[in-house]
N, C-alpha and C positions, 0 to 999 in steps of 0.2 A: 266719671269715676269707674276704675275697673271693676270688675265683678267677683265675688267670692271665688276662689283658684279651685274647693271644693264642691262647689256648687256646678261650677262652668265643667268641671271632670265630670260631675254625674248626670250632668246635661248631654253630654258626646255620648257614656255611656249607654244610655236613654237610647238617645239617636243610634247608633252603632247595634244595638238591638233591635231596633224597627226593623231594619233594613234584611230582606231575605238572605235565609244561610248563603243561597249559592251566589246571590251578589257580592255577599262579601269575599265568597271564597276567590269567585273570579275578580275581584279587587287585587285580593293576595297574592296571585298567580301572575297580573299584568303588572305590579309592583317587583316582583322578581325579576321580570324581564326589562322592565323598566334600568335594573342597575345596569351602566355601561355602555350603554344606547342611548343616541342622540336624538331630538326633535323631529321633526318634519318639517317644519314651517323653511319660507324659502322666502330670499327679497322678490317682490313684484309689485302689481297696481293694486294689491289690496286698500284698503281704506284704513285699517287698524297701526299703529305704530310698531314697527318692527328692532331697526338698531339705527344709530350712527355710526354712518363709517368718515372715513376720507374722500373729501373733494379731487378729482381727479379730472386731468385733462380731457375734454369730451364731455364732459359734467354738464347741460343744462343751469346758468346763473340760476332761474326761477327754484330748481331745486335746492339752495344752500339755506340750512336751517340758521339764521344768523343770534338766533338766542343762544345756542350749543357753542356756535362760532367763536363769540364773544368769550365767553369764558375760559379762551386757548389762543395761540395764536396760530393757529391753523383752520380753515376752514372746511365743516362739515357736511355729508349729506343726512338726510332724513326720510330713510328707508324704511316702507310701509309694507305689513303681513303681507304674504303671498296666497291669494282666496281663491285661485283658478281650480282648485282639485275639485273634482266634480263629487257626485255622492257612492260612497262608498254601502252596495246593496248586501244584507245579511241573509241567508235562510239556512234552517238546517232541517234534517227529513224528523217526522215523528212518526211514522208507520211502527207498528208492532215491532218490527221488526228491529228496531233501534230501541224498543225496550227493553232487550233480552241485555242479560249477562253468561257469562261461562262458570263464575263464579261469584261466591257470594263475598269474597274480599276484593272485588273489583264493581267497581262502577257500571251503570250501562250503558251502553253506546250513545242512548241519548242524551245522560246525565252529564256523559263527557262530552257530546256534543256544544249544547248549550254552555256551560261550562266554559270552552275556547271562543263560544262565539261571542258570550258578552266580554270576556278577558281581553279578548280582540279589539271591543265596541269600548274598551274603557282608554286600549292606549290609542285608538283612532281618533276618540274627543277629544284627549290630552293634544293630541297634535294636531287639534284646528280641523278635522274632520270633519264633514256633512254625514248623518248614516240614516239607512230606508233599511227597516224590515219588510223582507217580502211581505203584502197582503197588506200594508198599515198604509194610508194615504196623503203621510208629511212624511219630509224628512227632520232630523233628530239634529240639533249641534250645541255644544258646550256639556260641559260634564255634568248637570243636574239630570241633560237627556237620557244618563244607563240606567236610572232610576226607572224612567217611564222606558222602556225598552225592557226592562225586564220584567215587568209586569204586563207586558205585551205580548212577550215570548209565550205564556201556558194558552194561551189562546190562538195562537198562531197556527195554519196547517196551510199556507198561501203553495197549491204546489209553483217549481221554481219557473214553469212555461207560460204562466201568466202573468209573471213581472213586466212591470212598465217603468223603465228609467233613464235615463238622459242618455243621449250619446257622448261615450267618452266617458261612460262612469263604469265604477269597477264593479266586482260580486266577488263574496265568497261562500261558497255553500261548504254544507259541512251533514256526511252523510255515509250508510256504507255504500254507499251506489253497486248492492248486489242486485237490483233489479236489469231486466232485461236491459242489453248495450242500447238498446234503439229508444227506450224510455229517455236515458240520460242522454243519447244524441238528441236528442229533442229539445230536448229542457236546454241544454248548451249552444243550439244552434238560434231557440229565438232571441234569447238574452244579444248572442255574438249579431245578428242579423241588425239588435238597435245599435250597436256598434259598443257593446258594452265585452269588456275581456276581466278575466276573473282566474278565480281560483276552485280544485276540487279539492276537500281535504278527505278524504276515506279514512273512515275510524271503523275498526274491527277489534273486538275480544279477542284476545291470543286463542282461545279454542277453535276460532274461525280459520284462523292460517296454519295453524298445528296440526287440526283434527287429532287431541290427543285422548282421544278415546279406546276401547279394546272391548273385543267380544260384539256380544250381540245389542246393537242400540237401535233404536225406533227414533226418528227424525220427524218433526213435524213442521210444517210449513209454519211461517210468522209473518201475515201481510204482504208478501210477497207478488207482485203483480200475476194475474192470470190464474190464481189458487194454486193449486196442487195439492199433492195427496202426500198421507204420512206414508215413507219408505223407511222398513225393515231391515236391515244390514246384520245379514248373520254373525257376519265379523268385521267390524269397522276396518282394522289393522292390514284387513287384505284391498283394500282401497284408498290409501291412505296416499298414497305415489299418484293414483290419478287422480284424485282430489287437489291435492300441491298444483300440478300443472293443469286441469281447469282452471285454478282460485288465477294462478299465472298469465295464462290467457287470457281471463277475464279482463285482468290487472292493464295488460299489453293493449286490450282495446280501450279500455279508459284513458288509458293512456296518450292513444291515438285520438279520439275524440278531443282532448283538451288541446292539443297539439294542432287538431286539423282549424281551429279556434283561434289561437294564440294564449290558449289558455294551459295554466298547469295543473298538474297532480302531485298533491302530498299523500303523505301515507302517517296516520297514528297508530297506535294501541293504546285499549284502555289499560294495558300496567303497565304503560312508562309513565314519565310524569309531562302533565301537561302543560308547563315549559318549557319543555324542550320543543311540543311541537308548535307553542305561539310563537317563541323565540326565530324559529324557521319561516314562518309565516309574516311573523314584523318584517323578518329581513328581505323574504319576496318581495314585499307591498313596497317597501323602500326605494324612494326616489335614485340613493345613490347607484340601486341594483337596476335600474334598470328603467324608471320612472312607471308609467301604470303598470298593474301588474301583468 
């Protein structure tokens, strides 16, 4: 017997409650992306049931499903999930420095981090995904796993040089990678050495690439590898041009690094919306673009 229609709404309710703000937010954001976007899933030797298609010459007899058959007068095959995708690995940085903001109507760089990465981790399980957060010792699959994944995440600081993951499996980190070029050559070259290629996605506060400050500002370091010390700037505004082209160069070498890998570089801000940059990132990961990433 069905169950009361009031009862069963204040049960989701209930449920839809538990579930942390930012799980659900990252629900709501992989759901946007979701309209107009295709699956993943692809015919191969999976084990799970995929589609019937048509029997075709070349066809294997042993493969004709003859119950599907029977019901038409055409005969079919019976094409099973495709489970070759290896595990898709997550981390994103939490150094101080990923907890700043520029502003107090924007997000912080870590909030937005996390954010895209489980938004990520929700349409990777929809599409039959394996997923590893760096530092956790299983990997994750089917959609109950973003639950336990996100309750993994405040705990997490696995840096990304220590990962251990299959060959042939992917990564996406999600980070400002302003620490020194040689740190994130590092981290990029042990992942790529187990034959693993991925993704960098750089998120920066718009005050970071603007520097739209004036007059006399005092800087101080956030986490930053190797410390350093607060610098003084009499007048931010007269530095403003060489700031641009460091932030540039920096950019150029990150650049190179994922590249000398087979790996790429995205670029966010925390005040765009963060669909537009998962929207970019489903589409890298996307078998039709290009199969791993």
């Amino acid at each position: 017997m069905a169950g009361n229609p009031a009862e069963s709404a204040a049960r989701a309710r209930a449920a839809a409650g538990a579930l942390p703000p930012l799980l659900v937010a990252a629900e709501r954001v992989a759901a946007t992306v979701m309209t107009g976007v295709h699956g993943r899933r692809r015919a191969g030797t999976g084990d799970a049931f995929w589609q019937f298609r048509p029997f075709v010459t070349g066809d294997a007899a042993a493969r004709i499903d003859w119950r599907q058959s029977g019901k038409t007068d055409r005969l079919f095959i019976r094409e099973r999930e495709w489970e070759a995708a290896q595990t898709v690995g997550l981390w994103r940085a939490a150094d101080e420095g990923m907890r700043w903001s520029g502003g107090r109507d924007r997000p912080t760089k870590l909030d937005r981090a996390e954010l895209l990465l489980l938004a990520l981790a929700s349409l990777l399980l929809r599409g039959g995904e394996r997923l590893r957060l760096f530092g956790e010792d299983r990997a994750l699959a089917g959609r109950p796993a973003l639950a336990t994944l996100a309750e993994a995440l405040p705990r997490n600081a696995a840096p990304p040089a220590e990962a251990r993951l299959g060959r042939h499996s992917r990564a996406v980190l999600f980070g400002d990678f302003l620490q020194p070029l040689a740190e994130t050559r590092a981290a990029v070259s042990a992942l790529a050495a187990q034959g693993v290629t991925g993704h960098l996605v750089q998120i920066l506060d718009p005050a970071e690439e603007t520097l739209p400050f004036t007059g006399r500002v005092r800087f101080e370091p956030l986490g930053l590898s190797g410390g350093g010390e607060p610098a003084l700037v009499p007048r931010v505004e007269t530095v403003r041009a060489l700031y641009a082209e460091r932030l540039a160069a920096h950019r150029d070498g990150l650049a190179a690094i994922a590249a000398a890998s087979g790996w790429r570089l995205l670029h966010h801000r925390t005040d765009h919306a963060p669909a537009t940059a998962l929207l970019a990132l489903w589409q890298a990961l996307s078998p039709a673009r290009g199969g791993r990433a």
